[in-house]
N, C-alpha and C positions, 0 to 999 in steps of 0.2 A: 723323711720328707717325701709325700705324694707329687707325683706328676700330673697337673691339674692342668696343661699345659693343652693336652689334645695332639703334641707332637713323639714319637716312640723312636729313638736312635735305633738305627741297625746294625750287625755289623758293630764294626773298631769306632763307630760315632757315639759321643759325648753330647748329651742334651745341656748346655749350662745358660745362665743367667746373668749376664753383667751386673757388677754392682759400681753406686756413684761413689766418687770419692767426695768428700767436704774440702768446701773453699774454707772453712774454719776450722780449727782446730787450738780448743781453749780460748784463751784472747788474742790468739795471734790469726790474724786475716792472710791465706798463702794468695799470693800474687799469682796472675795470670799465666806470666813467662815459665813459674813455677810449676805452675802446676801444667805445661804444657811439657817441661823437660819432663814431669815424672810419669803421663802418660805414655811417653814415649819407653822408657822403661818400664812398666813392669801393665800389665792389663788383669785386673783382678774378678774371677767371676765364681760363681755359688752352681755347684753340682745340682743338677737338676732330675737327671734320668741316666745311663749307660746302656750300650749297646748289649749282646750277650758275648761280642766276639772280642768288645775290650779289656783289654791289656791278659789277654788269653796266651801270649807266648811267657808270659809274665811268673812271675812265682806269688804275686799276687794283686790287687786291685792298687793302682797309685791313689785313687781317691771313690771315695763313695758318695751317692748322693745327701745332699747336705752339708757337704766337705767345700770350705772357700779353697780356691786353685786360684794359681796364676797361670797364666796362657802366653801363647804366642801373638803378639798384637793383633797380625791379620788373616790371624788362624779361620776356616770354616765360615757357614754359611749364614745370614742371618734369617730366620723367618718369626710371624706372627705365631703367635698361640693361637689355635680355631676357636678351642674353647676360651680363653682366659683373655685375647686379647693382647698379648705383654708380647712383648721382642725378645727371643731368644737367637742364639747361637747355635746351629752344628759345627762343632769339632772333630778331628782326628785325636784317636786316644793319646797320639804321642805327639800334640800339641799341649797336654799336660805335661807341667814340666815343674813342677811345687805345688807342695799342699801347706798351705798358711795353718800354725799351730798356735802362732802367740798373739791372738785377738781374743778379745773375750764379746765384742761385740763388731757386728757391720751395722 
C-alpha cells in the first residue's frame, strides 16, 4: 500500500486510516445504541505508512502498512491529507494493540 496521503510519520508514529463500520450487516439492521456500545469498544483503522523508529525496541513490526489494526479510541492526532484530501490519524506505535487476521474484506 502507497502513501498517497502527503503525510510521513516520524519517529514511534503510525500514519493510519479509520475504517466505517456498516449499520447493516446481511438482513439484520444493527441499532443505534449498538452500534454506540461497539465503538466504544474496539476503534478499527487500516495501516497507512510507519515511522522508522516504530516498534524498534521490538523483535519485530506489530503491523505493516495495509494491515487493518485496532487502536486505542482516542489515541493520536487527526490531520487532513495535503495531497489526497482524506482524514487521517497519527498514532503512537504502542497504540497498536491488534492486528485483525480473520476479515477477508473491509
Amino acid at each position: 500500500m502507497e502513501n498517497q496521503s502527503g503525510l510521513e510519520p516520524l519517529g514511534h508514529a503510525v500514519l493510519v486510516r479509520m475504517t466505517e463500520a456498516s449499520a447493516h450487516q446481511g438482513l439484520i439492521e444493527i441499532t443505534l445504541d449498538v452500534q454506540r456500545n461497539m465503538a466504544t469498544m474496539e476503534t478499527q483503522a487500516v495501516v497507512i505508512d510507519v515511522g522508522t523508529e516504530a516498534w524498534a525496541d521490538e523483535a519485530g513490526p506489530r503491523a505493516l502498512p495495509g494491515d487493518i489494526v485496532l487502536i486505542t479510541k482516542l489515541a493520536g492526532y487527526m490531520a487532513k491529507g495535503p495531497l489526497d484530501g482524506k482524514i487521517y490519524r497519527l498514532i503512537n506505535d504502542r497504540d497498536v494493540f491488534c492486528r485483525v487476521t480473520g476479515e477477508a474484506n473491509v
